[in-house]
Every structure is written in C-alpha cells, then in structure tokens.
N, CA, C and O atoms as CSV, one atom per row, in Angstrom:
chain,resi,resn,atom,element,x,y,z
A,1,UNK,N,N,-39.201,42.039,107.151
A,1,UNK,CA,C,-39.501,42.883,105.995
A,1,UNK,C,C,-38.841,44.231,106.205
A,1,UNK,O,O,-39.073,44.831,107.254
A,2,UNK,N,N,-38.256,44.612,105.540
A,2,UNK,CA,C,-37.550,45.999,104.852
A,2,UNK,C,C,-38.434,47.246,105.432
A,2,UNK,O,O,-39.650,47.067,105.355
A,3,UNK,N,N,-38.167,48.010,105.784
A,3,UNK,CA,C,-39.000,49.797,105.337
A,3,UNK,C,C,-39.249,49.755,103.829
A,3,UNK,O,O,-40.436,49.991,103.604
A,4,UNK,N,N,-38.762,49.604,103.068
A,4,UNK,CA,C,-38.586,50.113,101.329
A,4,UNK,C,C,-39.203,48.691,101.169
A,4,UNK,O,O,-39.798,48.952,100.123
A,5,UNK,N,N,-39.449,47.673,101.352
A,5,UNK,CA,C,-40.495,46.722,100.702
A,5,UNK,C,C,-39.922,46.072,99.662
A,5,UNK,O,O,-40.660,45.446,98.902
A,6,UNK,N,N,-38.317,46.105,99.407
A,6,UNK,CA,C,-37.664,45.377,98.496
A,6,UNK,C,C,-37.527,44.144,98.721
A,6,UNK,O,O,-37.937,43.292,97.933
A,7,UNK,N,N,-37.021,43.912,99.663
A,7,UNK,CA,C,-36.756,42.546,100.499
A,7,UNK,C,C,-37.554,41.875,101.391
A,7,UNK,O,O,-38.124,42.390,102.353
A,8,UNK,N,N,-37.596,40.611,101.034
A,8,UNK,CA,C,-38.208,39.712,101.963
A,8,UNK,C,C,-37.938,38.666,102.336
A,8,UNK,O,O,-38.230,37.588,101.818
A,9,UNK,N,N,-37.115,38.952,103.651
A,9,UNK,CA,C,-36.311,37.381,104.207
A,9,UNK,C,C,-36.715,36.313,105.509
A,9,UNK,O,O,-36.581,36.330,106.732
A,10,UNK,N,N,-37.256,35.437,104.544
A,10,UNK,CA,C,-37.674,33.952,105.185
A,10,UNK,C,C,-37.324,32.940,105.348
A,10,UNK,O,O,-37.605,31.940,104.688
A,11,UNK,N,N,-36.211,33.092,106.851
A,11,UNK,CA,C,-35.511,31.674,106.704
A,11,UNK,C,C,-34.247,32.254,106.195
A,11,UNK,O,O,-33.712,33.342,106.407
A,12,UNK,N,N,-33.817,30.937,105.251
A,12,UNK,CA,C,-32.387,31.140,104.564
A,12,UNK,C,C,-32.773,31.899,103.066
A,12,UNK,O,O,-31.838,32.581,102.649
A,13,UNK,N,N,-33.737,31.894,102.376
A,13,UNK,CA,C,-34.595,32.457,101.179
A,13,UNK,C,C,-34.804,33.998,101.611
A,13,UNK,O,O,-35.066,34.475,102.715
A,14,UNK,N,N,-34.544,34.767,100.041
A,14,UNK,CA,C,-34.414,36.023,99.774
A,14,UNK,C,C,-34.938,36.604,98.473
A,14,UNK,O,O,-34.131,36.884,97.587
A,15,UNK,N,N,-36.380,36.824,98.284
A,15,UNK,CA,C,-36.563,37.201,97.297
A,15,UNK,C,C,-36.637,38.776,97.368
A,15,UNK,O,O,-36.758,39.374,98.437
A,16,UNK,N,N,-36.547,39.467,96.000
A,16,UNK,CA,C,-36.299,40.461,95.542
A,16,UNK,C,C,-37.609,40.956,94.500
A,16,UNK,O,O,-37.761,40.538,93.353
A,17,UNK,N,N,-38.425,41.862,95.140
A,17,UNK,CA,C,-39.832,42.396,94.346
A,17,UNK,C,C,-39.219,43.329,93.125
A,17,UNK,O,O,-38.612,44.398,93.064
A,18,UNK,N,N,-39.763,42.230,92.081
A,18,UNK,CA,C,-39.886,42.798,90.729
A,18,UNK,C,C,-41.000,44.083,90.424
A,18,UNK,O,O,-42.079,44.272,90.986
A,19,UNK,N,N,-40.344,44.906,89.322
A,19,UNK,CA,C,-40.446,46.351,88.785
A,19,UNK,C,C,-42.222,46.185,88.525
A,19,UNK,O,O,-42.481,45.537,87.511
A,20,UNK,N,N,-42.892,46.462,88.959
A,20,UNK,CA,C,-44.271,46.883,88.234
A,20,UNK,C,C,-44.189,46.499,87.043
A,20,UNK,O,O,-43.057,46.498,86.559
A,21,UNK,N,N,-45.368,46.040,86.161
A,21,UNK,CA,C,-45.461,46.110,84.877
A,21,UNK,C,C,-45.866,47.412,84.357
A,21,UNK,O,O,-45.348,47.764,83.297
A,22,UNK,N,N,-46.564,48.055,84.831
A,22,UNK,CA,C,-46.516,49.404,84.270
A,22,UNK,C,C,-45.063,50.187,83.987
A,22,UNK,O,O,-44.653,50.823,83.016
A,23,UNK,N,N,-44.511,49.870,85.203
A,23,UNK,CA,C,-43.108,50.800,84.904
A,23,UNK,C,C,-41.855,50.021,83.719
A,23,UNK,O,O,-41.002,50.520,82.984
A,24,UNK,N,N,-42.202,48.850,83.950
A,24,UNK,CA,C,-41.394,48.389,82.838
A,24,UNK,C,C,-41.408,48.367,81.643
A,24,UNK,O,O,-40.496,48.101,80.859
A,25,UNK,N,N,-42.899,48.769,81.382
A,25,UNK,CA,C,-43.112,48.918,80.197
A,25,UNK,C,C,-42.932,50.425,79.883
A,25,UNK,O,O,-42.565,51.025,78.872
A,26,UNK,N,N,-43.153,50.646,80.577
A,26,UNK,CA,C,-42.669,52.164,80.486
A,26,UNK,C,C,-41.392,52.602,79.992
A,26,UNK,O,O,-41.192,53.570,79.258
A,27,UNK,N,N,-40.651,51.901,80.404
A,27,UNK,CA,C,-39.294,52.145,80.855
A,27,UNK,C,C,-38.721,51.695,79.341
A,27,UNK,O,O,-37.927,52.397,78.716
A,28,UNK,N,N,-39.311,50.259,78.790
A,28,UNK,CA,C,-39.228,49.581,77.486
A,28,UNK,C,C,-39.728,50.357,76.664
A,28,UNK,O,O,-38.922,50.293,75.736
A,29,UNK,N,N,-40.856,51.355,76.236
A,29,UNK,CA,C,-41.136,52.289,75.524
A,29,UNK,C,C,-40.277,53.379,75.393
A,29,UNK,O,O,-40.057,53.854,74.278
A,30,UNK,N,N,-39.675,53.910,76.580
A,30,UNK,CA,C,-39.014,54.924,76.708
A,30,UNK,C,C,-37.799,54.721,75.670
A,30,UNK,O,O,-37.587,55.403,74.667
A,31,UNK,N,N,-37.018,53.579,76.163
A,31,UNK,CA,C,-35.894,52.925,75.907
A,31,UNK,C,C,-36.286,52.686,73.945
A,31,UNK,O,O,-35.670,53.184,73.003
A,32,UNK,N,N,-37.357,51.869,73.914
A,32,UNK,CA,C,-37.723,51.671,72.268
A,32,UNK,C,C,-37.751,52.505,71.831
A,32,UNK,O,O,-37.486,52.335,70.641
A,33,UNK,N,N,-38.030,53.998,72.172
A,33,UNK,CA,C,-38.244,55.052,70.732
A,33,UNK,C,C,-37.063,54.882,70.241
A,33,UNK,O,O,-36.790,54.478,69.111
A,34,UNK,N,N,-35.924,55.364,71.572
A,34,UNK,CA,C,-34.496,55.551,70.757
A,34,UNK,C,C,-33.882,54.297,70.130
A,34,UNK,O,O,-32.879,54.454,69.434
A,35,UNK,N,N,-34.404,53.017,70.312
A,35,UNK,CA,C,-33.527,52.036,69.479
A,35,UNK,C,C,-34.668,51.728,68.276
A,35,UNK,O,O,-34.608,50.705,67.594
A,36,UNK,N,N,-35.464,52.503,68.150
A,36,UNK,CA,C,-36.474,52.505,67.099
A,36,UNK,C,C,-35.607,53.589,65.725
A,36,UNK,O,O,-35.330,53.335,64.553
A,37,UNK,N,N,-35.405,54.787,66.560
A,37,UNK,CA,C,-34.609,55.788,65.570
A,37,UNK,C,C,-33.259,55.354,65.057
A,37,UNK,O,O,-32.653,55.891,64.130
A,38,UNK,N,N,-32.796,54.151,65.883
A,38,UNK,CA,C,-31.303,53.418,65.744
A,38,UNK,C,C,-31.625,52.732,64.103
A,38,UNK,O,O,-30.924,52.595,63.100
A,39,UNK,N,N,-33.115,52.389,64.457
A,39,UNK,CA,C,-33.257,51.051,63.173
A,39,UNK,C,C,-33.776,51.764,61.971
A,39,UNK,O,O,-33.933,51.304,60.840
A,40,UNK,N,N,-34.016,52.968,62.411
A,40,UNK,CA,C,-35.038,54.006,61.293
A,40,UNK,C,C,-33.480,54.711,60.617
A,40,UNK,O,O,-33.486,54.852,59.394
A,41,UNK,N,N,-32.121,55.164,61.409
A,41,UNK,CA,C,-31.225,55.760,60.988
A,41,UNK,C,C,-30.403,54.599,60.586
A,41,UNK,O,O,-29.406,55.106,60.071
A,42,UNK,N,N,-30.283,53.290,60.544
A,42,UNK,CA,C,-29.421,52.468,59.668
A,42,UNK,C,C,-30.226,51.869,58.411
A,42,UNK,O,O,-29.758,51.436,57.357
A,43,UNK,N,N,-31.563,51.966,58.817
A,43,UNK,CA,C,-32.248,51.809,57.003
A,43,UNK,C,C,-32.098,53.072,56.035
A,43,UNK,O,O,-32.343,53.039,54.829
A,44,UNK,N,N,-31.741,53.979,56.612
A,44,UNK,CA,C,-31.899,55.398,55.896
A,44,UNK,C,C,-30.386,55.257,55.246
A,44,UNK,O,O,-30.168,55.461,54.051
A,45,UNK,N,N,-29.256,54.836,56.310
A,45,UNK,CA,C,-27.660,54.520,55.946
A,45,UNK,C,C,-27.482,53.532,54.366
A,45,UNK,O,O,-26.789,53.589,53.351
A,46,UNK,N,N,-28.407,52.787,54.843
A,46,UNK,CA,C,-28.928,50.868,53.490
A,46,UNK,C,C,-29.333,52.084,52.507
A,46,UNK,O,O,-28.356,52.300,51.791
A,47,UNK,N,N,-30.404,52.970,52.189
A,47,UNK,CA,C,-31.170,52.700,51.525
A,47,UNK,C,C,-30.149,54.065,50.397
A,47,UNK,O,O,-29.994,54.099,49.176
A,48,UNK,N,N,-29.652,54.998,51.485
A,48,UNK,CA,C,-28.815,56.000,51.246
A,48,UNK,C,C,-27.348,55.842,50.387
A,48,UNK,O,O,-27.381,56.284,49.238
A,49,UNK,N,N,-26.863,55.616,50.565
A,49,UNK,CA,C,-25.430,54.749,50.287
A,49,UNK,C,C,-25.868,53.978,49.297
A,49,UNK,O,O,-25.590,54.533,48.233
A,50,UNK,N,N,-26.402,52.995,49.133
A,50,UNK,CA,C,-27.030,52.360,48.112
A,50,UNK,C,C,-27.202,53.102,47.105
A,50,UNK,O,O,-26.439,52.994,46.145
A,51,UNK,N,N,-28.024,53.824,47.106
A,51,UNK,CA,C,-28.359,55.127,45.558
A,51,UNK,C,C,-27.477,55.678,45.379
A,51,UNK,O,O,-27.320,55.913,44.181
A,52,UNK,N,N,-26.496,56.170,46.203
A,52,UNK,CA,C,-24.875,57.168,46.377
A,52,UNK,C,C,-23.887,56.077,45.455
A,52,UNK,O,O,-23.207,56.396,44.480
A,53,UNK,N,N,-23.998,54.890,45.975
A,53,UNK,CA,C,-23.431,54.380,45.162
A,53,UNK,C,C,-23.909,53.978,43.677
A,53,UNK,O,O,-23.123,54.151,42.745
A,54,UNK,N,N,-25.210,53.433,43.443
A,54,UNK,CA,C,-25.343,53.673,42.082
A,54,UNK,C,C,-25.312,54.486,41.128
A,54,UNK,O,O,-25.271,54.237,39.923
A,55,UNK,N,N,-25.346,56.195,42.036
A,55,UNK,CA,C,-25.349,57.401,40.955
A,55,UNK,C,C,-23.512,57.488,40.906
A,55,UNK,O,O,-23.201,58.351,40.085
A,56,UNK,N,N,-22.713,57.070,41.320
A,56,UNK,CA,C,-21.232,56.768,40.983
A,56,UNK,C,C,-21.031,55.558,39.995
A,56,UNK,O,O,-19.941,55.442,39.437
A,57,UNK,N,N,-21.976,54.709,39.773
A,57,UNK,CA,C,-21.738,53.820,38.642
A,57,UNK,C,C,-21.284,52.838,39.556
A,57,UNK,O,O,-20.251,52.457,39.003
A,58,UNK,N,N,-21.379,52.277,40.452
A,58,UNK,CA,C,-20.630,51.118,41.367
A,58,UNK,C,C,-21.984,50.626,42.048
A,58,UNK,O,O,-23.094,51.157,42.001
A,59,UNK,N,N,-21.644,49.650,42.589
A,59,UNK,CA,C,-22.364,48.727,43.613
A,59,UNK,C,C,-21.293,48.950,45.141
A,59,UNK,O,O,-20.138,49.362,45.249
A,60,UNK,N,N,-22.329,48.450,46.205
A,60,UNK,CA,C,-21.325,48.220,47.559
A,60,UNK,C,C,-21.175,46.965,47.397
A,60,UNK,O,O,-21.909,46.251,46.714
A,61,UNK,N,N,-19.785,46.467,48.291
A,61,UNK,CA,C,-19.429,45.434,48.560
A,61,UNK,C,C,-20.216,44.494,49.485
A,61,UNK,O,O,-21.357,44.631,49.926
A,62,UNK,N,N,-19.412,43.597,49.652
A,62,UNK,CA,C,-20.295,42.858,50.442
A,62,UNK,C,C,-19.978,42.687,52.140
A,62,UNK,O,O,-20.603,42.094,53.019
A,63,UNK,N,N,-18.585,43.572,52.168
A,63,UNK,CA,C,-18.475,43.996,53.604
A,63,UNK,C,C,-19.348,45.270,53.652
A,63,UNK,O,O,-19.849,45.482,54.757
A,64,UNK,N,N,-19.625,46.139,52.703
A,64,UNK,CA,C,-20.398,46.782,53.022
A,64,UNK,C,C,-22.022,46.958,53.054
A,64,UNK,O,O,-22.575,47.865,53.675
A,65,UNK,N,N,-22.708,45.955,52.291
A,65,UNK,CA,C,-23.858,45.082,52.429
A,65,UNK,C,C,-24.024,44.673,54.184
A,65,UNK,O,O,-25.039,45.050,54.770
A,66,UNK,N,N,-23.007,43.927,54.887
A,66,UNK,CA,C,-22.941,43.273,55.978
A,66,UNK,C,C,-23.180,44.415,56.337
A,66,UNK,O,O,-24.303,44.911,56.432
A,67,UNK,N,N,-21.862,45.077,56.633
A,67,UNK,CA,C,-21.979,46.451,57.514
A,67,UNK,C,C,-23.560,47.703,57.959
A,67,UNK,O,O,-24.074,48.199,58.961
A,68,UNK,N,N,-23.725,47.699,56.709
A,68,UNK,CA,C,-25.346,48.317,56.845
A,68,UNK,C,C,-26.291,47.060,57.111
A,68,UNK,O,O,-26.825,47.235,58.206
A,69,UNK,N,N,-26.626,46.088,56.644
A,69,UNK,CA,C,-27.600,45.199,56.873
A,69,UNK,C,C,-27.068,44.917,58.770
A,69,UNK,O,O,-27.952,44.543,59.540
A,70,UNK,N,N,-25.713,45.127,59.284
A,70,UNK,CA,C,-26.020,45.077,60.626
A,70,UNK,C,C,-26.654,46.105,61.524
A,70,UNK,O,O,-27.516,45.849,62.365
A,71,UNK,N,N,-25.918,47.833,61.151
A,71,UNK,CA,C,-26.838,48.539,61.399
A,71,UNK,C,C,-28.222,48.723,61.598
A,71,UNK,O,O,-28.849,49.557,62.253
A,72,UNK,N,N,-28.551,47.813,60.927
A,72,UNK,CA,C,-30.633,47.512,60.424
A,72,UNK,C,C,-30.612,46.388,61.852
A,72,UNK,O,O,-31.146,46.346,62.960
A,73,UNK,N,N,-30.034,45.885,61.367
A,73,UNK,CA,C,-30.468,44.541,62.763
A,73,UNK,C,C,-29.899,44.271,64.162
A,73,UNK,O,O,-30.336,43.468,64.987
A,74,UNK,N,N,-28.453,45.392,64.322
A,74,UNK,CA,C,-27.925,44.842,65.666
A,74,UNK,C,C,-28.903,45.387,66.454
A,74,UNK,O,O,-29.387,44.759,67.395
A,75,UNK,N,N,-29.381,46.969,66.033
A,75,UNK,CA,C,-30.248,47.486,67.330
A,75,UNK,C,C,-31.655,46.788,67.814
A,75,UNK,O,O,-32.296,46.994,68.844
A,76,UNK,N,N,-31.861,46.091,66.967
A,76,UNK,CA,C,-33.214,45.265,67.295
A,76,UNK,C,C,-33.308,44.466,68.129
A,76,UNK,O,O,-34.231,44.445,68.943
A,77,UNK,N,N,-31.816,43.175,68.060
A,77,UNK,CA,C,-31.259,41.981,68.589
A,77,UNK,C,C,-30.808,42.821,69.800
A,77,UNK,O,O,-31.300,42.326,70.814
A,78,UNK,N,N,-30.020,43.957,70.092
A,78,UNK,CA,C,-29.568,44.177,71.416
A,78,UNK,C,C,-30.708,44.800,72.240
A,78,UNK,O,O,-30.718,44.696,73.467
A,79,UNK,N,N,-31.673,45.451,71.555
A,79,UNK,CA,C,-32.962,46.017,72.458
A,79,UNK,C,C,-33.488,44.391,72.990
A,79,UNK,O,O,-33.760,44.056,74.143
A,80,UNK,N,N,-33.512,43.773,72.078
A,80,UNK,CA,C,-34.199,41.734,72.921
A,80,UNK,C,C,-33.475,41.566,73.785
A,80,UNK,O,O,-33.928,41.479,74.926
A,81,UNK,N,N,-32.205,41.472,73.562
A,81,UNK,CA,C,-31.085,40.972,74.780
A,81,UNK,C,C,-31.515,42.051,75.873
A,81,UNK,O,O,-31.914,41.632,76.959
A,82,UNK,N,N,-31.479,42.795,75.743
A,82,UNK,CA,C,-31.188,44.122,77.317
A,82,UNK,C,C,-32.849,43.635,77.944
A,82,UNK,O,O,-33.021,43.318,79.121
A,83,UNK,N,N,-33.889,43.657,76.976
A,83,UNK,CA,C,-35.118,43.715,77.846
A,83,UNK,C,C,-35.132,42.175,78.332
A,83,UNK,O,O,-35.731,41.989,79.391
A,84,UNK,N,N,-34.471,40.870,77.615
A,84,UNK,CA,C,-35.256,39.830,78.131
A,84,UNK,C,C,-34.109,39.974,79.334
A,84,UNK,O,O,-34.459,39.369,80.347
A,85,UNK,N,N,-32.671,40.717,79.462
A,85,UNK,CA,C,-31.661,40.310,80.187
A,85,UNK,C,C,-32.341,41.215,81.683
A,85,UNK,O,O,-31.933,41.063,82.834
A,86,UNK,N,N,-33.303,42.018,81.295
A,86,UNK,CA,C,-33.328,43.074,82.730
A,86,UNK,C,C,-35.591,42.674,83.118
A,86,UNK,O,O,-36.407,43.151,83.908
A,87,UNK,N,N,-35.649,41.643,82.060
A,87,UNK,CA,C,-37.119,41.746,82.430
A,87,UNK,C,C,-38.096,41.431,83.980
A,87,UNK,O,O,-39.263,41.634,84.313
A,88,UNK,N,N,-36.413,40.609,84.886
A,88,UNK,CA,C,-37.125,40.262,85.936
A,88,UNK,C,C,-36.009,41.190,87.350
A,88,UNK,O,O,-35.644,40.887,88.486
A,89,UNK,N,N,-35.819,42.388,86.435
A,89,UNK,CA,C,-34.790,42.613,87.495
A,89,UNK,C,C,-35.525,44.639,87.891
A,89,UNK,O,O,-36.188,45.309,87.099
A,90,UNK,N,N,-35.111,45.030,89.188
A,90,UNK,CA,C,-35.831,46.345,89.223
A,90,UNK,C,C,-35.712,47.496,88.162
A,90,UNK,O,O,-35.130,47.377,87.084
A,91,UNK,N,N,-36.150,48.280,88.475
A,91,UNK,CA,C,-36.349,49.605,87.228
A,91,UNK,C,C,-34.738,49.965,86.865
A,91,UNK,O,O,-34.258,50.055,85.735
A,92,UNK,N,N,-34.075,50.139,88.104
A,92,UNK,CA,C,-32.665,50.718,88.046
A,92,UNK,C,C,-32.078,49.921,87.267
A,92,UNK,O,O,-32.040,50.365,86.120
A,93,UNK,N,N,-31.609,48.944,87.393
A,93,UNK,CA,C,-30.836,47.952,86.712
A,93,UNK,C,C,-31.582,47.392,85.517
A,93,UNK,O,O,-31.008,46.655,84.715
A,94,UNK,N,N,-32.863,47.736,85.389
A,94,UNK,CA,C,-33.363,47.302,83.747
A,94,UNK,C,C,-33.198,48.890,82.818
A,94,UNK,O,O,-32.950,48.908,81.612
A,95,UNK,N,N,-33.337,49.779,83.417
A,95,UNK,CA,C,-33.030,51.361,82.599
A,95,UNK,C,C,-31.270,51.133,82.244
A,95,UNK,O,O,-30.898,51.153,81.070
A,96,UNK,N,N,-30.628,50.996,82.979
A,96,UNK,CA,C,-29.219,50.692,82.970
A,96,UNK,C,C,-28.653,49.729,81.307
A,96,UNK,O,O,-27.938,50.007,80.344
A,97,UNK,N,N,-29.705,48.205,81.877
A,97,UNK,CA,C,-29.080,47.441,80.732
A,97,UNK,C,C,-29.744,48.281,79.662
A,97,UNK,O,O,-28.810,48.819,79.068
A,98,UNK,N,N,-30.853,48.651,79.135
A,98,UNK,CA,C,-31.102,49.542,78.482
A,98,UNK,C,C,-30.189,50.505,77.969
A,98,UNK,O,O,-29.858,50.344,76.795
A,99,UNK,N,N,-29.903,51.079,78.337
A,99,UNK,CA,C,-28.928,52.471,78.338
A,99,UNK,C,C,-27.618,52.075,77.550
A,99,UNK,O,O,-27.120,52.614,76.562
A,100,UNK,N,N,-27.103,50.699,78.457
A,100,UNK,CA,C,-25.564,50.576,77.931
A,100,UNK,C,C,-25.953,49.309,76.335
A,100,UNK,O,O,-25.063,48.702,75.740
A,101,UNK,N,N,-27.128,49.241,76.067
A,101,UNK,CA,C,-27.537,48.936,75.324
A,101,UNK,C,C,-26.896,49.930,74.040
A,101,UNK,O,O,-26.047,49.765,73.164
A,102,UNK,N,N,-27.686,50.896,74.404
A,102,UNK,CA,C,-28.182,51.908,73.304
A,102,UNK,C,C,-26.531,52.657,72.638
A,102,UNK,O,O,-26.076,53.101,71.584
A,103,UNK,N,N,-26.014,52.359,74.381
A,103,UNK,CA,C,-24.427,53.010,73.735
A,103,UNK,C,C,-23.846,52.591,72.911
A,103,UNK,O,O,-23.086,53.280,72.229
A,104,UNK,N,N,-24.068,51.133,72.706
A,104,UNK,CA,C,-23.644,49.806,71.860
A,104,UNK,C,C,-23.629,50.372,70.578
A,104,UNK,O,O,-22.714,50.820,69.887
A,105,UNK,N,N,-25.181,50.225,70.360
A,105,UNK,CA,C,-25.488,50.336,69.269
A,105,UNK,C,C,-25.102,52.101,68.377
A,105,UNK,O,O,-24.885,52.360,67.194
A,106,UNK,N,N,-25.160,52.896,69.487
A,106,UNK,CA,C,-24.776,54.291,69.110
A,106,UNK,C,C,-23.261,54.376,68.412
A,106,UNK,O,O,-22.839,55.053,67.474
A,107,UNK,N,N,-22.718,53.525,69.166
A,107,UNK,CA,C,-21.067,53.117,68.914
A,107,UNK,C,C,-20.808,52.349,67.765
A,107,UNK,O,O,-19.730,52.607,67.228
A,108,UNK,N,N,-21.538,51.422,67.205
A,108,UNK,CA,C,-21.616,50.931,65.714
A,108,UNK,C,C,-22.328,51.578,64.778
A,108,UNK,O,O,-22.148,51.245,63.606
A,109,UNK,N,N,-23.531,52.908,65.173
A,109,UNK,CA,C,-23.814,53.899,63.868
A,109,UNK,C,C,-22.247,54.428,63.800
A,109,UNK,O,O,-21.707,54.493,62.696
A,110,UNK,N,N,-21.523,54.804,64.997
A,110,UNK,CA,C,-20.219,55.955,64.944
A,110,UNK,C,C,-19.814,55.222,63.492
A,110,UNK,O,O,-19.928,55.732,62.378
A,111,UNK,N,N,-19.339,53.965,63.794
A,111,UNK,CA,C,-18.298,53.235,62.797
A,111,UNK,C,C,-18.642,53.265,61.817
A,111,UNK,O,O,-17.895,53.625,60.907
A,112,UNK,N,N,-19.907,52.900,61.609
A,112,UNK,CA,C,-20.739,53.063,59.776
A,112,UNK,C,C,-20.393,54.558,59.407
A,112,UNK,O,O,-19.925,54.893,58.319
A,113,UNK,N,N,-20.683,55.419,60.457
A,113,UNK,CA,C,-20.431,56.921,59.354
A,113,UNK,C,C,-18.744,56.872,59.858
A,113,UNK,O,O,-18.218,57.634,59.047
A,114,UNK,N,N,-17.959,56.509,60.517
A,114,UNK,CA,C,-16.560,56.705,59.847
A,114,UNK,C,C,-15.702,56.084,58.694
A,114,UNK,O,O,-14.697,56.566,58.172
A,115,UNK,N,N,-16.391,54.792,58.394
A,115,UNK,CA,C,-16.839,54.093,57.105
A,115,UNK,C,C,-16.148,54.502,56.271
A,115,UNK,O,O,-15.062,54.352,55.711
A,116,UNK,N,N,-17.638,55.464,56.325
A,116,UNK,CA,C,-17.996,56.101,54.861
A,116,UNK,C,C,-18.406,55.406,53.547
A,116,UNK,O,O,-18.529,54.183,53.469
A,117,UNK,N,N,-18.587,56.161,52.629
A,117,UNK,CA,C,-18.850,55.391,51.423
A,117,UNK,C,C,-17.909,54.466,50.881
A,117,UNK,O,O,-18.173,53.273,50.733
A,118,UNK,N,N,-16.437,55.172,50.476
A,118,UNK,CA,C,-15.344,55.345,50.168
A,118,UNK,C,C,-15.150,53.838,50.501
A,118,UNK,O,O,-15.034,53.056,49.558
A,119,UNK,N,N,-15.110,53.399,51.723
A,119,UNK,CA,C,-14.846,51.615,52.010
A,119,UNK,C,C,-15.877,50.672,51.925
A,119,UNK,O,O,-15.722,49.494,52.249
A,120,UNK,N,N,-17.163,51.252,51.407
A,120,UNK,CA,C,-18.411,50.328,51.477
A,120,UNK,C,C,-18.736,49.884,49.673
A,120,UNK,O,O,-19.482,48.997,49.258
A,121,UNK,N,N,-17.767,50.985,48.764
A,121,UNK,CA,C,-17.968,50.427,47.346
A,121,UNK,C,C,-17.307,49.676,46.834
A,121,UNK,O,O,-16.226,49.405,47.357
A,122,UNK,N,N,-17.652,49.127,45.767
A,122,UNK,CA,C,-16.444,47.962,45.150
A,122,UNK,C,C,-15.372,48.446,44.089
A,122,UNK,O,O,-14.534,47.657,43.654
C-alpha cells in the first residue's frame, strides 16, 4: 500500500480508489451550473433570433433551426458524456473531462454568435 492510499497492489492486480461521492458530486454541481448557463444561453439564442427574425418578416432556416436547436442540446449530451466518461475515475481527471467539456461546448456558442442572424434566415 501507497503513503497517499491511491494504490493497492495485490499480486499481479492494481486497483485504483475512486473519488468520494461527496466530491464528485461536488465537482458535477460545480461543473453543472456552467453547462446549465450553456443550455439557459442557447434557449435565449432559439427563442431570441426567432422573434429577430419574425420582426424582419422572415422565418430561420432550417440550418438555422438545427444550429440553435443544437446549442439547446449539445451542452446537455456532452455534460452526460464527460460525467458518465469520468464517473469512475479520480477528482483530477473527472474535473478535467469536465472542463474540456465545457470548452466544447463554449466553442459552439462562439460559432452560433459568429453566425449571426444574417445566415440563420431564409
């Protein structure tokens, strides 16, 4: 056994002590506000743009339908992936997938507002 209590080697077998549940959840709260504000700032993009475009007399397209309806949903689907991908792994490396999570998704609001309206109407 280790000093630090990470490791425990028996034999040819090596297991690796998983993150507390307190801290992971922790860590998953922490991580959820901001992909919470991800899903709160691409419904605001849907709901925004939408009226922008009807007070111009137009509808959006349907690449631009996609485009916002992904905004609404990638950050949801990549917050599942990162937590079920880091749920049995330590704090470090589950804050991490987290993180490069969030960049993801930060990196596809970029694209929606370089967009713009201008390519989302018909």
């Amino acid at each position: 056994m280790n000093a630090d209590n990470t490791t425990t080697t028996t034999g040819s077998a090596t297991r690796t002590r998983r993150t507390p549940g307190w801290l992971a959840a922790t860590i998953a709260i922490f991580f959820g506000l901001f992909y919470a504000y991800s899903v709160w700032y691409g419904l605001g993009n849907l709901l925004g743009l939408n009226d922008a475009a009807a007070a111009l007399d137009t509808s959006l397209s349907g690449f631009g339908w996609g485009l916002l309806l992904a905004g609404v949903l990638v950050p949801i689907a990549v917050f599942g992936l990162a937590f079920w991908l880091g749920r049995r792994r330590e704090a470090g490396p589950q804050a991490l997938l987290l993180l490069a999570g969030l960049a993801l998704v930060s990196a596809l609001q970029l694209d929606i507002f370089v967009f713009g309206l201008g390519s989302l109407i018909v």
